[in-house]
Backbone as CSV, one residue per row, in Angstrom:
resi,resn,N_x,N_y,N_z,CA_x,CA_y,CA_z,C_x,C_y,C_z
1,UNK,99.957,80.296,92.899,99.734,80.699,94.287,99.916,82.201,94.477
2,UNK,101.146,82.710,93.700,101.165,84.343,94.247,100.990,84.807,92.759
3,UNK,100.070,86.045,92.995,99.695,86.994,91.673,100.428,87.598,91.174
4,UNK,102.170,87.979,92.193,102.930,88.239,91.349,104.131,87.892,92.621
5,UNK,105.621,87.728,91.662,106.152,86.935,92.443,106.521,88.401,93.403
6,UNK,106.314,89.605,93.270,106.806,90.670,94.221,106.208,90.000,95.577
7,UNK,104.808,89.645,95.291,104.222,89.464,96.351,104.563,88.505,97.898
8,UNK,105.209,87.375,97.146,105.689,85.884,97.681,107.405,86.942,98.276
9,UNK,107.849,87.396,97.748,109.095,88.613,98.170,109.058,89.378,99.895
10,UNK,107.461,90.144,99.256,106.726,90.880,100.784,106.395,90.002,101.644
11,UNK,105.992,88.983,101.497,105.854,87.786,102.665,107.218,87.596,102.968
12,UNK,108.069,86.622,102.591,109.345,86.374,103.103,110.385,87.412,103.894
13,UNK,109.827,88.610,103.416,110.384,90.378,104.364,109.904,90.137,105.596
14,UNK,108.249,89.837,105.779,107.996,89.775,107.155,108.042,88.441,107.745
15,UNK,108.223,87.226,107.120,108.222,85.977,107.830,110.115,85.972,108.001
16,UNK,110.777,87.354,107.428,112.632,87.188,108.234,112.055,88.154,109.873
17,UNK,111.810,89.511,109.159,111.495,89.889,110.392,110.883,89.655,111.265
18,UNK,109.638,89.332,111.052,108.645,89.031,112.096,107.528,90.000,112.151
19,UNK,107.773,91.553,112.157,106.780,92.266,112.010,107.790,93.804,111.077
20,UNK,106.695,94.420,110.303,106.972,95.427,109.205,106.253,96.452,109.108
21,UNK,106.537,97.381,109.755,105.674,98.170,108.890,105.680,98.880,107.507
22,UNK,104.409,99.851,107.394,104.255,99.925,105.644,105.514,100.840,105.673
23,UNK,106.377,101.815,105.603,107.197,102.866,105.160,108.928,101.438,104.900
24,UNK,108.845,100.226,105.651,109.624,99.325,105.603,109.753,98.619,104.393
25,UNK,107.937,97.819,104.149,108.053,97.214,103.159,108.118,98.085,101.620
26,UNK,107.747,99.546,101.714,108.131,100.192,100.881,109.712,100.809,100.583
27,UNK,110.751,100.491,101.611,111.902,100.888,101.042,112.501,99.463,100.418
28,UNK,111.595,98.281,101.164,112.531,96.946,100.457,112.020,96.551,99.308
29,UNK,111.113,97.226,98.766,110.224,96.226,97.526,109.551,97.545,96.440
30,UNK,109.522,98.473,97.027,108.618,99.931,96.177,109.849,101.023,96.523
31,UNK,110.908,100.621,96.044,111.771,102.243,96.212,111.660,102.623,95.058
32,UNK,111.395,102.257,93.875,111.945,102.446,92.878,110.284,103.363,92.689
33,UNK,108.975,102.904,92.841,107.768,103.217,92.712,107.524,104.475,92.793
34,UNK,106.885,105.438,91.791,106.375,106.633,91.915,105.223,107.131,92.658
35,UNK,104.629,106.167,92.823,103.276,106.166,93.713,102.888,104.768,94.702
36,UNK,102.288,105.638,96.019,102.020,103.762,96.735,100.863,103.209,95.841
37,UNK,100.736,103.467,94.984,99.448,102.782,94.500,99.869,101.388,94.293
38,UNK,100.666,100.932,93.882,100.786,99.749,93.339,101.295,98.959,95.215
39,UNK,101.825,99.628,96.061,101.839,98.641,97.246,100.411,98.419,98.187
40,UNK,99.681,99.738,97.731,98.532,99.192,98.869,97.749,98.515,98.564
41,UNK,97.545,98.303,97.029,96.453,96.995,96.105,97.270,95.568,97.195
42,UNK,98.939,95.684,96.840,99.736,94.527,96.893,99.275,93.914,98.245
43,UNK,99.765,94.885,99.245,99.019,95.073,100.376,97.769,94.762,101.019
44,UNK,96.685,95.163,100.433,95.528,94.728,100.592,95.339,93.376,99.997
45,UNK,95.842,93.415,99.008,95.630,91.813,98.460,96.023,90.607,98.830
46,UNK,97.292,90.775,100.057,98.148,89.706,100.910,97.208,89.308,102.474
47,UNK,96.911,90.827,102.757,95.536,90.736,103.944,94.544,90.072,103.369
48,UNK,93.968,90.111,101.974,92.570,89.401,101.981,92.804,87.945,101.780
49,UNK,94.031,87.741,100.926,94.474,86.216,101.008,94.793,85.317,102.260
50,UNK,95.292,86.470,103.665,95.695,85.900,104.755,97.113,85.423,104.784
51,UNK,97.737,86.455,103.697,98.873,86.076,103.574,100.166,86.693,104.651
52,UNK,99.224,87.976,104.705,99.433,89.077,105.888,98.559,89.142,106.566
53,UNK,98.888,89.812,107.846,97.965,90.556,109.231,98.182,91.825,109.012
54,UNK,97.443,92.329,109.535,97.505,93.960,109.873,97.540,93.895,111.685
55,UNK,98.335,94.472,112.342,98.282,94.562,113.838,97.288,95.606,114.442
56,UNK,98.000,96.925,114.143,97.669,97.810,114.399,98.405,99.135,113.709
57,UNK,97.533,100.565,113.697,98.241,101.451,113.186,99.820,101.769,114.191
58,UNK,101.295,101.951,113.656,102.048,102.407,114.228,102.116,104.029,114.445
59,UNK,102.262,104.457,115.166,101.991,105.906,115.626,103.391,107.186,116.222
60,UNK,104.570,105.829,116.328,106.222,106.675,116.862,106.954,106.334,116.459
61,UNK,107.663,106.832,115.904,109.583,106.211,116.128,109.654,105.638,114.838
62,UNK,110.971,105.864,114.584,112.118,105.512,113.654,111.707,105.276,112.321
63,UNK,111.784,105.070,111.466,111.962,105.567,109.669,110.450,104.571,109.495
64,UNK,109.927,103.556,110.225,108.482,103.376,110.180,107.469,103.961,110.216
65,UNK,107.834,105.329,110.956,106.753,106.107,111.493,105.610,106.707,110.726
66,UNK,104.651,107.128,111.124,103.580,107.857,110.784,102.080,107.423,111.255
67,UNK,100.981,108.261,111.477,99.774,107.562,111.713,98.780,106.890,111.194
68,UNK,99.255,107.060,109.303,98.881,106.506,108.666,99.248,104.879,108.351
69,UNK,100.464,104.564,108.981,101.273,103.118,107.889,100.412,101.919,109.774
70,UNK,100.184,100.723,109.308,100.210,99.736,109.641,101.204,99.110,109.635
71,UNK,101.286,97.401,110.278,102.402,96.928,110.929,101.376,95.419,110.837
72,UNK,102.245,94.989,109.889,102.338,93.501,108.815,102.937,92.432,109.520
73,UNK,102.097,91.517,109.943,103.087,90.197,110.360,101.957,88.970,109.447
74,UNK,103.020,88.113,109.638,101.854,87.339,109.016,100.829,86.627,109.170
75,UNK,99.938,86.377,107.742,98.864,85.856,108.174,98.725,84.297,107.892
76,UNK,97.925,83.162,108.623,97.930,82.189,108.501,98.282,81.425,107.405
77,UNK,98.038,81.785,105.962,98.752,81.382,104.810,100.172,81.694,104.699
78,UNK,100.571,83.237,104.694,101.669,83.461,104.830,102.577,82.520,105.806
79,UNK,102.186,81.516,107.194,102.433,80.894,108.384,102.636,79.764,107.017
80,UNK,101.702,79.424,107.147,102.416,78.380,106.359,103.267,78.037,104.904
81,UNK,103.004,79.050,103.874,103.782,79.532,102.904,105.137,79.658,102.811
82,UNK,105.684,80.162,104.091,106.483,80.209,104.803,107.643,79.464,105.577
83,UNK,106.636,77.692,105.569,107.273,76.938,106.088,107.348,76.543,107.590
84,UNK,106.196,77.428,108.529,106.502,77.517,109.779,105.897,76.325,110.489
85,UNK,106.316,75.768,111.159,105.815,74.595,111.904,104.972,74.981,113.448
86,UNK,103.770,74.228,113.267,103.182,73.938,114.611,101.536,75.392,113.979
87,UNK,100.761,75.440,115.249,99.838,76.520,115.567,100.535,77.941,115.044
88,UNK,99.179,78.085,114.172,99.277,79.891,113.686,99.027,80.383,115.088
89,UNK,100.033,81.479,115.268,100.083,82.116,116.630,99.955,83.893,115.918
90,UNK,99.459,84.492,115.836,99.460,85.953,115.528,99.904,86.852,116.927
91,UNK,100.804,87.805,116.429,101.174,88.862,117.530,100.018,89.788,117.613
92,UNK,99.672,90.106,119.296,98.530,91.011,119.784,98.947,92.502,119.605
93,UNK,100.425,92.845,119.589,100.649,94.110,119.859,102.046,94.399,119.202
94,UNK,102.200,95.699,118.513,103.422,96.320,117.635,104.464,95.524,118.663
95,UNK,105.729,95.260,117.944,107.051,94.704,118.559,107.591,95.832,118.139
96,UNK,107.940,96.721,118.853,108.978,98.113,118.431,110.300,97.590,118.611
97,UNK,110.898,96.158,119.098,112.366,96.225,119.051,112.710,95.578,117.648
98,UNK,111.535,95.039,117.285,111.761,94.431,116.023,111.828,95.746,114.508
99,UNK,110.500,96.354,115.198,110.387,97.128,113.965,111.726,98.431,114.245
100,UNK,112.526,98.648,115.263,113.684,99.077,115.208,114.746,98.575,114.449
101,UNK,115.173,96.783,114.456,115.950,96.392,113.971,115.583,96.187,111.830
102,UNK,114.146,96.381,111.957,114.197,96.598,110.407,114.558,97.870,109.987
103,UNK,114.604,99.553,110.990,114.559,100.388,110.711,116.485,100.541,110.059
104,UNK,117.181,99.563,110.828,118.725,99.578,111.041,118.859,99.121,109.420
105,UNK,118.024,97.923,108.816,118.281,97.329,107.887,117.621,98.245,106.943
106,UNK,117.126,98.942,106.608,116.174,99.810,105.942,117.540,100.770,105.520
107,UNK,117.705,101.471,106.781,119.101,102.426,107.175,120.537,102.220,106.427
108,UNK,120.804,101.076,106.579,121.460,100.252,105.017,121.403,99.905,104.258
109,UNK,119.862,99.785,103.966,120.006,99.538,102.569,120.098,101.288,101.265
110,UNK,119.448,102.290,102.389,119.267,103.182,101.775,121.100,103.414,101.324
111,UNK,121.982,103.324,102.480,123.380,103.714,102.126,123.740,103.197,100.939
112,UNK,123.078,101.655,100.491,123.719,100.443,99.504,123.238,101.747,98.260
113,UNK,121.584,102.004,98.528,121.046,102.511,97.116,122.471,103.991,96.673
114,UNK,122.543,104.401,97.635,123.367,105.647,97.495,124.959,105.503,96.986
115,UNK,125.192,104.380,96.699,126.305,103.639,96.140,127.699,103.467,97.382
116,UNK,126.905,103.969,98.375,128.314,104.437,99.818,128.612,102.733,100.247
117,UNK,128.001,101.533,99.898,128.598,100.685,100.457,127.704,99.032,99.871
118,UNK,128.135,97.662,99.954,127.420,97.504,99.194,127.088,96.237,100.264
119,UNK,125.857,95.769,100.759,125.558,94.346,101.867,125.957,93.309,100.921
120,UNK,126.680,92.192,102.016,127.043,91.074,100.848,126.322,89.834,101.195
121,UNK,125.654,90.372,102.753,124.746,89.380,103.257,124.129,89.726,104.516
122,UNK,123.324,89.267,105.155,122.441,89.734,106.684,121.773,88.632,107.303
123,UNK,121.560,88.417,108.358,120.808,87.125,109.563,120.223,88.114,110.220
124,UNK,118.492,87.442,110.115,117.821,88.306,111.271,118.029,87.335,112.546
125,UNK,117.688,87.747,113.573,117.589,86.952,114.900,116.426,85.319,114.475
126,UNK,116.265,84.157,114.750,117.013,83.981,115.559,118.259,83.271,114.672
127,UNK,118.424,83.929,113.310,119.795,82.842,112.555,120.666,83.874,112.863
128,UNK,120.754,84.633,113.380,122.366,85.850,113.817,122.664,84.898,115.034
129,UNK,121.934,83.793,115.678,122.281,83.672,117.297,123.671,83.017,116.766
130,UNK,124.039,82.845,117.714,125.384,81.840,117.444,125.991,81.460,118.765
131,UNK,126.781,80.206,119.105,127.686,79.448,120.577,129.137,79.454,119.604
132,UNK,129.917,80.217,120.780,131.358,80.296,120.408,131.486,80.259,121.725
133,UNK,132.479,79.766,121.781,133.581,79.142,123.285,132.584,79.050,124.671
134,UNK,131.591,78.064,124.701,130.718,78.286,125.652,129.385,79.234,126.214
135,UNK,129.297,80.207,125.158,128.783,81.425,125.224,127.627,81.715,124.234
136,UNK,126.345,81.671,124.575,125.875,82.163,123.738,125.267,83.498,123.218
137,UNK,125.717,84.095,122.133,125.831,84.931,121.863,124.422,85.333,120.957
138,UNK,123.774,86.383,120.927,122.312,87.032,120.419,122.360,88.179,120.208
139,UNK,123.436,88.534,118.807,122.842,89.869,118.480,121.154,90.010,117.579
140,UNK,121.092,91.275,117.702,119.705,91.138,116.605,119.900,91.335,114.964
141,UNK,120.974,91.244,114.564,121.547,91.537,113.546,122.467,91.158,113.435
142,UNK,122.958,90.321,112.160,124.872,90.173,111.496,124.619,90.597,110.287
143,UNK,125.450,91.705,109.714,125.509,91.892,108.391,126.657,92.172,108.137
144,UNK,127.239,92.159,106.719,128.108,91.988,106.058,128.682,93.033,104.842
145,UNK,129.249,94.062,105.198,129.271,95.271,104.186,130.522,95.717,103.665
146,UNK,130.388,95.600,101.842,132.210,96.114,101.904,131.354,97.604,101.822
147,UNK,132.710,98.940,102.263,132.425,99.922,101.513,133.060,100.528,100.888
148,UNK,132.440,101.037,99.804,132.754,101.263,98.079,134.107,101.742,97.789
149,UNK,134.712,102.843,98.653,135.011,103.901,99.093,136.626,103.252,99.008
150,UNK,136.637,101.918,99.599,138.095,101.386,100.324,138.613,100.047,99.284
151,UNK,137.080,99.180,99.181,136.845,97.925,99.113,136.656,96.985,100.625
152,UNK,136.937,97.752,101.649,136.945,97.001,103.341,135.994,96.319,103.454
153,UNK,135.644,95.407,103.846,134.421,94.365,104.464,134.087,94.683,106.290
154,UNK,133.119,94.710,106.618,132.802,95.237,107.579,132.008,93.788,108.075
155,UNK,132.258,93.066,109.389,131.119,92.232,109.454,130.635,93.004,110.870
156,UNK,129.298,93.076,111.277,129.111,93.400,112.155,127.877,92.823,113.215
157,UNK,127.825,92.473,114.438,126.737,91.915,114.809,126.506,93.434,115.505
158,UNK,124.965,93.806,115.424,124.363,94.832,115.867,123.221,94.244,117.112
159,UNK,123.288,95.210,118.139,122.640,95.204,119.080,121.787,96.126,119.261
160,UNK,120.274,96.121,119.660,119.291,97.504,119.075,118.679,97.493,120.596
161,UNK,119.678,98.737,121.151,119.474,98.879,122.331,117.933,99.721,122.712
162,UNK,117.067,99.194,123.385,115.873,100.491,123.590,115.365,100.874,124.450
163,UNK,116.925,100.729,125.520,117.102,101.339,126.891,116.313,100.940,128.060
164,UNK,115.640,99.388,127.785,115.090,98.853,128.757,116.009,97.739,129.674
165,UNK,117.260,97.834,129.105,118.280,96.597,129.602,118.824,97.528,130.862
166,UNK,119.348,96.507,132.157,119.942,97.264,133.020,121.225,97.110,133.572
167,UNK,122.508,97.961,133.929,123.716,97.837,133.667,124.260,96.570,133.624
168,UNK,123.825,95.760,134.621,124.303,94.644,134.789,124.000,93.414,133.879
169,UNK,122.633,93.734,133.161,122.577,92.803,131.840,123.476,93.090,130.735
170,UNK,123.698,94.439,130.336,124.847,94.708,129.401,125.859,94.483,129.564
171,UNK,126.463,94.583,130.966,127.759,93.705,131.776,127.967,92.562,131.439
172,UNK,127.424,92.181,131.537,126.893,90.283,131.007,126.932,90.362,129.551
173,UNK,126.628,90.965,128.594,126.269,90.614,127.068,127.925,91.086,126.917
174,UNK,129.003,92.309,127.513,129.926,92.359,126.832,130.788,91.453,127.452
175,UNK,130.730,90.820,128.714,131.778,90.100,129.095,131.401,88.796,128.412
176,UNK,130.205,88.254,127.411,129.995,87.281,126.664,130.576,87.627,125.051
177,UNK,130.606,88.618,124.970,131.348,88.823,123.552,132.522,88.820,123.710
178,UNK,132.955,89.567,124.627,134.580,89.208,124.663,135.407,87.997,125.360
179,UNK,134.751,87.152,125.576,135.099,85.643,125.825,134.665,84.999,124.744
180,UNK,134.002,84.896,123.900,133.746,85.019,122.670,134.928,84.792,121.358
181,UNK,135.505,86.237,121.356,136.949,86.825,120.709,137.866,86.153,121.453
182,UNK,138.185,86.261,122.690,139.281,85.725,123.176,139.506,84.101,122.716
183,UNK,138.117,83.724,123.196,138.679,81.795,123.167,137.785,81.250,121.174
184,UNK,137.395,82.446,120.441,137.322,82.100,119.196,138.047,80.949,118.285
185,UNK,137.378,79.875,117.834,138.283,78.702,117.192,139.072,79.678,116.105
186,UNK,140.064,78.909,115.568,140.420,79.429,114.185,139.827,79.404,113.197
187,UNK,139.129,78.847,112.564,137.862,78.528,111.649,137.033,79.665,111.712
188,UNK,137.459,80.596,113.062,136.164,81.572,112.958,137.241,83.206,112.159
189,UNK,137.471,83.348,110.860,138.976,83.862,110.527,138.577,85.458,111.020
190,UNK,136.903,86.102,110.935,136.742,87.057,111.018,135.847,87.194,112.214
191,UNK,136.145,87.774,113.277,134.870,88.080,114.595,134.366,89.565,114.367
192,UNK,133.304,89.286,114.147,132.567,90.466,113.653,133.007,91.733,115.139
193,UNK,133.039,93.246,114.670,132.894,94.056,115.306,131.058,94.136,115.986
194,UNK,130.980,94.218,117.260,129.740,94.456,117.570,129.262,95.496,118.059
195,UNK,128.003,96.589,117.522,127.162,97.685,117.071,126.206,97.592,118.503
196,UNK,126.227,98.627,119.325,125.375,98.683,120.333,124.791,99.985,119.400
197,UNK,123.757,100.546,119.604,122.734,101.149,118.709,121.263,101.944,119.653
198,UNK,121.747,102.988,120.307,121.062,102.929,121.125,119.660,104.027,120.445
199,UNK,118.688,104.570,121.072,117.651,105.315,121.035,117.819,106.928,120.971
200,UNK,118.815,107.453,121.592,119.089,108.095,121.784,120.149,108.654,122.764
201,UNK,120.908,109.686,122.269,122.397,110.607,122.529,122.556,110.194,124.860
202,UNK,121.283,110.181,124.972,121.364,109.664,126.267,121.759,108.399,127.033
203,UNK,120.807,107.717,126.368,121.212,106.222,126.650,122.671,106.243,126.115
204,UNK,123.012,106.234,124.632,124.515,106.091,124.400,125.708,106.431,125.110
205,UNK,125.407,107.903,125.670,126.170,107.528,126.531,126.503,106.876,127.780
206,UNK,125.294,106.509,128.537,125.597,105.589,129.379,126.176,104.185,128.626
207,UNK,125.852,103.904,127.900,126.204,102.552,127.121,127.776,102.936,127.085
208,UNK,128.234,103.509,126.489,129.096,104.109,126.515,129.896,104.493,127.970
209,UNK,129.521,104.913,128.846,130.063,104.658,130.410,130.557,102.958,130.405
210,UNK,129.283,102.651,130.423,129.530,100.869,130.775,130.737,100.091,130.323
211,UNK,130.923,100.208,128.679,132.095,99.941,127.875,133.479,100.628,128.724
212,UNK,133.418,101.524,128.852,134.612,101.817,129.228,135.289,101.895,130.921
213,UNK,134.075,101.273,131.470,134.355,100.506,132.679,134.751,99.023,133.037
214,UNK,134.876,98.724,131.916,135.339,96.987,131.333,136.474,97.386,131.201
215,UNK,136.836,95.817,130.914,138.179,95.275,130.269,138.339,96.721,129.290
216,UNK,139.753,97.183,129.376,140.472,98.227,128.678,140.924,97.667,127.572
217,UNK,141.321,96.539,127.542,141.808,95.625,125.807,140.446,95.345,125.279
218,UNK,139.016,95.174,125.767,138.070,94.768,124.868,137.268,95.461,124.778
219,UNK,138.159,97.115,124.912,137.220,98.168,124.242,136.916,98.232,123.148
220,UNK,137.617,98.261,122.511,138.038,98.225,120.888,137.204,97.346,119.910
221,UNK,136.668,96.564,120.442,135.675,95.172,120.002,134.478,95.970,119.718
222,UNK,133.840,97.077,120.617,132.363,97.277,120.687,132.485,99.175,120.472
223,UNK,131.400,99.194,119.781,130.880,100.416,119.086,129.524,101.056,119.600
224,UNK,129.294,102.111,119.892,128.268,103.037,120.683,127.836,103.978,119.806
225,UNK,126.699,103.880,119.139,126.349,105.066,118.946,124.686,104.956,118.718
226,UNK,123.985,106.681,117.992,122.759,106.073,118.411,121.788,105.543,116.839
227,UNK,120.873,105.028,117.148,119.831,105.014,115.563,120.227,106.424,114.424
228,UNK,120.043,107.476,115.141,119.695,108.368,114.018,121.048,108.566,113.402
229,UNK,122.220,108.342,114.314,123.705,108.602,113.748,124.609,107.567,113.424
230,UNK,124.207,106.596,113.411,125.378,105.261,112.914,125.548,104.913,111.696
231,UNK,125.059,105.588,110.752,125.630,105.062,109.141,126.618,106.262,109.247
232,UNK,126.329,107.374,109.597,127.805,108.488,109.343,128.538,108.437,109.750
233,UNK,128.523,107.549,110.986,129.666,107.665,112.085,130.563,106.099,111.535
234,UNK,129.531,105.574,111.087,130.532,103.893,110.776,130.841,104.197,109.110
235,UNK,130.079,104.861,108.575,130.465,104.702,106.940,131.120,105.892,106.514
236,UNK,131.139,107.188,107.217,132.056,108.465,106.798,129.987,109.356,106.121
């Protein structure tokens, strides 16, 4: 079925995420590669199988960018290859909150390559969701990182803010995390720290206002900062 098993790899990248673009699937599968030659055959060869879609060219933002790379979801084989149940449904238009939250995972993995820390595991949405004490909880991200440096384990659910939420929905998401922590079973031994992640030095700090207009004990739970600065600020 696949011409090479890299290939059956690049499908399962975009059937976690949902949508990829090319500078993505090249840090998870072609870092090591001296030339894209060998991803855009791969590439082209998953589109003609229908293993992939092509959406549209992506044109802004975050470590995806450029006017050259496309944006990969899958294609009806890939739908079912995949395992997915019911009608092939194809997306009409780029998901930028998605292709943000691969940019976060991209963003770590580059730290892993750099030896600064090492993932011991990750849930895209919707297996990050999770119900603790009545509450359900939806980050877009849980990952799992010791770093190198200490041996520390880091679990973290990340939130990929893109400044379309409004105070009072974020009001709501932290007074659900921290009821969360508070009424946590014992079984749950580690509650992840949770990563608000915003767009930019602006939004953060309002995000940042918000937090510290809450509960004063469940500051400490939640972390502010933005895309371009959160591996330095969380990893040194």
């Amino acid at each position: 079925m696949w011409t090479v098993d890299r290939d059956r790899q690049i499908v399962q990248s975009v059937a976690r995420f949902g949508q990829l673009a090319t500078a993505h699937i090249a840090s998870l599968h072609f870092a090591e590669a001296k030339s894209h030659t060998n991803m855009k055959l791969a590439l082209q060869r998953l589109v003609n199988q229908k293993h992939l879609a092509r959406i549209e060219r992506r044109l802004v933002g975050g470590s995806g960018a450029g006017s050259g790379q496309y944006v990969y979801q899958l294609g009806s084989a890939g739908w079912r290859a995949s395992g997915r149940e019911g009608r092939y449904w194809p997306y009409r238009a780029v998901n930028y909150h998605t292709l943000a939250i691969a940019d976060v995972y991209t963003e770590l993995l580059s730290l892993q390559r750099s030896g600064r820390i090492e993932i011991q595991g990750f849930t895209t949405e919707p297996e990050s969701w999770t119900h603790i004490a009545g509450v359900d909880l939806r980050p877009d991200l849980f990952i799992e990182v010791e770093q190198k440096w200490n041996t520390q384990r880091l679990a973290l659910w990340i939130e990929v803010d893109m400044g379309t939420e409004r105070q009072k929905q974020i009001k709501e998401k932290l007074a659900s995390y921290w009821h969360a922590y508070e009424n946590a079973p014992d079984s749950l031994i580690v509650f992840p720290r949770v990563v608000f992640l915003a767009p930019d030095e602006h939004r953060a700090k309002e995000l940042r206002y918000i937090v510290e207009q809450g509960n004063e004990e469940a500051q400490a739970l939640f972390f502010v900062s933005t895309m371009a600065s959160f591996t330095g600020v969380l990893f040194g």
